[in-house]
C-alpha positions in Angstrom: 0.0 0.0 0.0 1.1 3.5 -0.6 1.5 6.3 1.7 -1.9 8.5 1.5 -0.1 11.6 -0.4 1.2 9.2 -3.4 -2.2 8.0 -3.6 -3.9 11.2 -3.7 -1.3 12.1 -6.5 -2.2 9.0 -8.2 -5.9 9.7 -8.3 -5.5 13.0 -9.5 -3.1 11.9 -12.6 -5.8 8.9 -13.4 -8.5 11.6 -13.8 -9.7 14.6 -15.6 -10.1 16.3 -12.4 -11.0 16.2 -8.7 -11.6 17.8 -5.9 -10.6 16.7 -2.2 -14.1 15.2 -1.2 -14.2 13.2 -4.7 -10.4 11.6 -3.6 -11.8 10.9 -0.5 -14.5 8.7 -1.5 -12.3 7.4 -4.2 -9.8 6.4 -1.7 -11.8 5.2 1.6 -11.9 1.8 1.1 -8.6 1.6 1.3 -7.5 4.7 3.3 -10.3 5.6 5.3 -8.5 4.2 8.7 -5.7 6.6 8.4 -5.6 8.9 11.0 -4.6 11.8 8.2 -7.6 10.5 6.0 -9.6 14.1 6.9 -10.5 16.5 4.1 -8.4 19.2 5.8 -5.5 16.9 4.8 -6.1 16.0 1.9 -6.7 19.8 1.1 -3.7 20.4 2.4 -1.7 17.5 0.4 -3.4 18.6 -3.2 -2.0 22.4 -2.1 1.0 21.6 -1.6 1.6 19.6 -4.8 0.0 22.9 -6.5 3.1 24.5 -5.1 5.2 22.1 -5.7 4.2 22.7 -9.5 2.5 19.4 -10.2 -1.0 19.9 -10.0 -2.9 23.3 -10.6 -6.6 24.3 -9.8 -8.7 23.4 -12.3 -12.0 25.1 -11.1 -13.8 25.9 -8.1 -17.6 25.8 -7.1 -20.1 25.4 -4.3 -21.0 22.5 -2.9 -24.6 21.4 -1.6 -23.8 23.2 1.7 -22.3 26.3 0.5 -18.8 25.6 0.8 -16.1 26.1 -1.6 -15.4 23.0 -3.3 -11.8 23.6 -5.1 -10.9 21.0 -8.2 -7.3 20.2 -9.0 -5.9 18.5 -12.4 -2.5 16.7 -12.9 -1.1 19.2 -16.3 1.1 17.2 -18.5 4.5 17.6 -16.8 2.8 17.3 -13.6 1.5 13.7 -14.5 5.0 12.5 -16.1 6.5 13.9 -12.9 4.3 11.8 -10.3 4.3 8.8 -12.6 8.1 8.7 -13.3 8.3 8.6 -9.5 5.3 6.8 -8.2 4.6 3.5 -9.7 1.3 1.8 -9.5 
């Protein structure tokens, strides 16, 4: 099994986009014990990678109970990046 933060990064490169409640549900069966499997975290995880320069925002939106909802996408280089150094 991975560490939570590759597998979020993995998520994001495998779809068009997502947003940190969507890698959550993708990812509870197998991650949903972890004690870091919180959306603040995750959050927290896809920012950083923004920074990092391998993801970027794709969009952003309101959710059912008014909250911000933020969507992140792997961009080309970002993608190669992740996937040169974490293998499925």
């Amino acid at each position: 099994m991975k560490p939570l933060n590759y597998a979020i990064l993995k998520h994001v490169t495998k779809v068009q986009e997502a947003s940190a409640c969507e890698i959550m549900e993708a990812l509870k069966d197998q991650y949903g014990h972890f004690k870091a499997f919180k959306k603040d975290s995750i959050l927290s995880a896809l920012m950083t990678a923004e920074a990092n320069g391998l993801l970027e925002e794709s969009r952003f939106d309101m959710d059912e109970s008014n909250e911000l909802r933020v969507y992140f996408r792997a961009h080309e280089e970002g993608a190669a990046t992740i996937n040169r150094y974490i293998k499925d």
